[in-house]
N, C-alpha and C positions, 0 to 999 in steps of 0.2 A: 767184764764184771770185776768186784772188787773180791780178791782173796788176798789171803793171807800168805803164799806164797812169795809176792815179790814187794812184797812190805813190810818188809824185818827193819826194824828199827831198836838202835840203843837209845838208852834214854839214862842221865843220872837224876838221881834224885838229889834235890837243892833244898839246905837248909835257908837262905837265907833270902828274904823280901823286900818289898820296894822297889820306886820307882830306877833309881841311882844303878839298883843292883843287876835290874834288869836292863837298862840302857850298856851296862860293863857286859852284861852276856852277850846282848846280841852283838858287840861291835866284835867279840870273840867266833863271830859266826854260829852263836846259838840260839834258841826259840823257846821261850818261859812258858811251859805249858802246865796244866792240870790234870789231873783222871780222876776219876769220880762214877759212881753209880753202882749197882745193888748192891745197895747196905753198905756200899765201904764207905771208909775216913777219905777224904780228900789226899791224896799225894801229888805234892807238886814236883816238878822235873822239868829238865830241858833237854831239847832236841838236837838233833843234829842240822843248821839251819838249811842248807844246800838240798841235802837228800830231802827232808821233808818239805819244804817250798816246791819242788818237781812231784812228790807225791798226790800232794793236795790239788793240784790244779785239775785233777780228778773230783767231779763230786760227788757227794760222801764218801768218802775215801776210809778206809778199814785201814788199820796199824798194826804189825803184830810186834807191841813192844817188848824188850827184854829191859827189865828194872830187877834192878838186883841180884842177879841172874834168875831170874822168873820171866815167863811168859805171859803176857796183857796182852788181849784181843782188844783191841778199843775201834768206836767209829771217833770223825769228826764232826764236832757238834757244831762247833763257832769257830772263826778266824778272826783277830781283830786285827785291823791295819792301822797304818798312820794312815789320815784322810790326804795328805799331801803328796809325801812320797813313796804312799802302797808299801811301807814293809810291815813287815807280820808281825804285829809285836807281845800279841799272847794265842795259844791256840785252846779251846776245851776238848777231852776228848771223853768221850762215853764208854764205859766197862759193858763189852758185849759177850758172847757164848755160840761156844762155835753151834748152828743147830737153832739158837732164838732168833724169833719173828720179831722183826722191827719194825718200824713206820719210821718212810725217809721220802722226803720230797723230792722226784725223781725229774731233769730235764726234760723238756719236750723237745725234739728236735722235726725239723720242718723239711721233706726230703722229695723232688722232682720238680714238676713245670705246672701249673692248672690250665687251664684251656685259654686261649690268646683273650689279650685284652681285662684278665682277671688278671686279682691276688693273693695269696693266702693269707689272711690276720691270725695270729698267734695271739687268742684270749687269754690261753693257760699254758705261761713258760715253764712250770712243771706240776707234776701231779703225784698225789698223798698216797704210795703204795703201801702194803704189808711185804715185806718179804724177809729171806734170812739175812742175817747179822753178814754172812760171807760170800753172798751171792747177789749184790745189788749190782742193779743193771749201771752202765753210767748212762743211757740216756732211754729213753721210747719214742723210736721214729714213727712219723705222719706223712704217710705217701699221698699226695694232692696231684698227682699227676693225669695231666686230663680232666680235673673235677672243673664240672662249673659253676657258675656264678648261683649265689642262693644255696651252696652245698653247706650243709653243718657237720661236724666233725666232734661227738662225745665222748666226753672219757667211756664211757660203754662203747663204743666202736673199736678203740686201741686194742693193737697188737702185744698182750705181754708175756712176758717170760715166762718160763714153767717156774710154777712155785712163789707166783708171784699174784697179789689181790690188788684190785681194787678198794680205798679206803672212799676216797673224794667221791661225793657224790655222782654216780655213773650220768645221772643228766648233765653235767656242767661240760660248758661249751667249751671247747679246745683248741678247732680250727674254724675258720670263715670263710668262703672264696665267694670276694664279691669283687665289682668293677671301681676304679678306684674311686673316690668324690673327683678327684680332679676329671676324669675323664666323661664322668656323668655332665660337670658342670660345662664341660668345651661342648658336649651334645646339646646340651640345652641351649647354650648361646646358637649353633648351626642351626639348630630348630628356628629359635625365636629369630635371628635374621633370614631365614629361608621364609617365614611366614610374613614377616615385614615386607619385601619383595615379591612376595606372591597379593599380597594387600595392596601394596602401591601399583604392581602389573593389573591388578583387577579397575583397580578405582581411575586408572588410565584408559583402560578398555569401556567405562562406563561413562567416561568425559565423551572419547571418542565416537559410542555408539548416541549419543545427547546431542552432538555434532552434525 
């Protein structure tokens, strides 16, 4: 879970904007971020780009920044990348309280075997929880081991954390274990030529028996 123990983070605050200014930051190894939310002014700052690029590959990821010498509890709201070559080039982060209930889109992760000849489909790769600012899970495993074909999987079945809600409608479907199309489709061809062969074996037999 995410706390705020191994997420200390410095942060300075930057007077200065644009694109120019921020291309001079990152190549310095830093990350142009924002914080923002209840009730405050916007402060911009930047990261430290190493440590915080290792932080985040956690999702929603909690920060417990020092700006100015003050402590910020922030989440991760947004990451922007280059679409090219994936660097971070702005991050938003959210002003959280140690103790407040958030709402954060939470991984679904897909964990064992279904029963042979099945698969599990992943409908919903995460799902809309409530939980604390400091306590978010990184993901909610879906054990399909053994399940078979026709099983459904709802967010009301999910295993969650203590202290932890459902927001996302409890009907919405999560997991699937069905047989794959491809395999339905090779069945149907064995069908349809096994019947073709059993039609041509008959209608040889009725020559024969005319004979």
């Amino acid at each position: 879970m995410s706390t705020e123990t191994d997420t200390k983070v410095v942060a300075e605050v930057r007077e200065n904007f644009g694109k120019g200014y921020a291309r001079r930051l990152r190549a310095a190894g830093q990350i142009p971020a924002v914080i923002y939310g209840h009730g405050t002014d916007p402060v911009h700052v930047s990261l430290p780009g190493h440590q915080v690029s290792l932080l985040i590959r956690r999702a929603n990821a909690v920060l417990d920044l020092e700006v100015g010498g003050k402590q910020q509890l922030t989440l991760v709201k947004d990451v922007q990348k280059d679409p090219v070559h994936q660097i971070i080039e702005h991050i938003d982060l959210l002003v959280v309280k140690k103790g407040e209930k958030i709402q954060v889109d939470v991984p679904v992760v897909v964990v064992g075997e279904p029963f042979s000849g099945t698969i599990a489909n992943l409908d919903a790769a995460t799902v809309l929880l409530e939980v604390e600012a400091t306590h978010i899970p990184q993901n909610i495993e879906v054990d399909v081991e053994g399940l078979e074909d026709g099983t459904h999987i709802t967010a009301a079945d999910l295993t969650l954390p203590k202290g932890a809600a459902l927001v996302v409608d409890p009907e919405t479907l999560v997991v699937a274990i069905a047989v794959p199309a491809a395999t339905i489709a090779e069945a149907d061809e064995i069908e349809a030529a096994d019947e073709a062969v059993a039609e041509e074996q008959s209608d040889e037999a009725a020559e024969e028996a005319a004979e």
